[in-house]
C-alpha positions in Angstrom: 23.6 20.5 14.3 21.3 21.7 11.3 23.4 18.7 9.1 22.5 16.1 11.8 19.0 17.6 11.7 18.5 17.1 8.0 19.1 14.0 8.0 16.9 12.7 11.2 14.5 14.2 8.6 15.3 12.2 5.6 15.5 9.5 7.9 11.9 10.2 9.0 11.0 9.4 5.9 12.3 6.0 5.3 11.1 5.2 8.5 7.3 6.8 7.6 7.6 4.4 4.3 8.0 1.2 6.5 5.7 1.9 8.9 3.0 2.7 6.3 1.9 6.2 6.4 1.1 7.7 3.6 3.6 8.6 1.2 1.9 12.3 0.7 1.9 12.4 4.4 6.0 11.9 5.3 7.3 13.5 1.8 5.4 16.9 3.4 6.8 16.2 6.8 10.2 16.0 5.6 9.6 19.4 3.6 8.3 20.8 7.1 11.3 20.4 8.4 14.0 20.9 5.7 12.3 23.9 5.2 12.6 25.3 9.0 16.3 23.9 8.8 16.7 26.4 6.0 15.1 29.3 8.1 17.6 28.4 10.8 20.1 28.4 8.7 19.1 31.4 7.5 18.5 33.0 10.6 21.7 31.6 12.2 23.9 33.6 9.1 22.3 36.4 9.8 23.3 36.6 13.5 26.6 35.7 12.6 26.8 38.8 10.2 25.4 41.5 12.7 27.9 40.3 15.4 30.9 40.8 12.8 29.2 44.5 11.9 29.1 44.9 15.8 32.5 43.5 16.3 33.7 45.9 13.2 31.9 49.1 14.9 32.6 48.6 18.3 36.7 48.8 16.8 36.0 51.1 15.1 34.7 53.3 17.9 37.7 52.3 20.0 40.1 53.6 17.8 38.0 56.9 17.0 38.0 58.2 20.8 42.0 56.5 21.1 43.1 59.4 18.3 40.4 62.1 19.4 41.9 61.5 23.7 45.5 61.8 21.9 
């Protein structure tokens, strides 16, 4: 979604050029939003890492009481 995302924003810009606005004006625009993209990205990798760790854990745990109820 985050691909699809970046490019609605390059396309932003092409469509900013035809219609005019300023060049300064759609090139920061586009930035805005690559940039948050990133963050999302970033954010999303993040989540994806601590649910793993939790996954990992929560195993972890299992087996610990399984051998100490043995």
């Amino acid at each position: 979604m985050l691909d699809f995302l970046d490019q609605v924003a390059k396309r932003y810009r092409t469509q900013a050029h035809a219609n005019k606005i300023a060049e300064d004006e759609s090139v920061e625009v586009e930035l805005l939003l690559l940039d948050s993209h990133a963050h999302m990205r970033s954010w999303n990798a993040g989540l994806e890492d601590r649910a793993e760790y939790l996954s990992k854990r929560g195993q972890a745990l299992v087996q610990t009481v399984s051998s100490i109820t043995r």
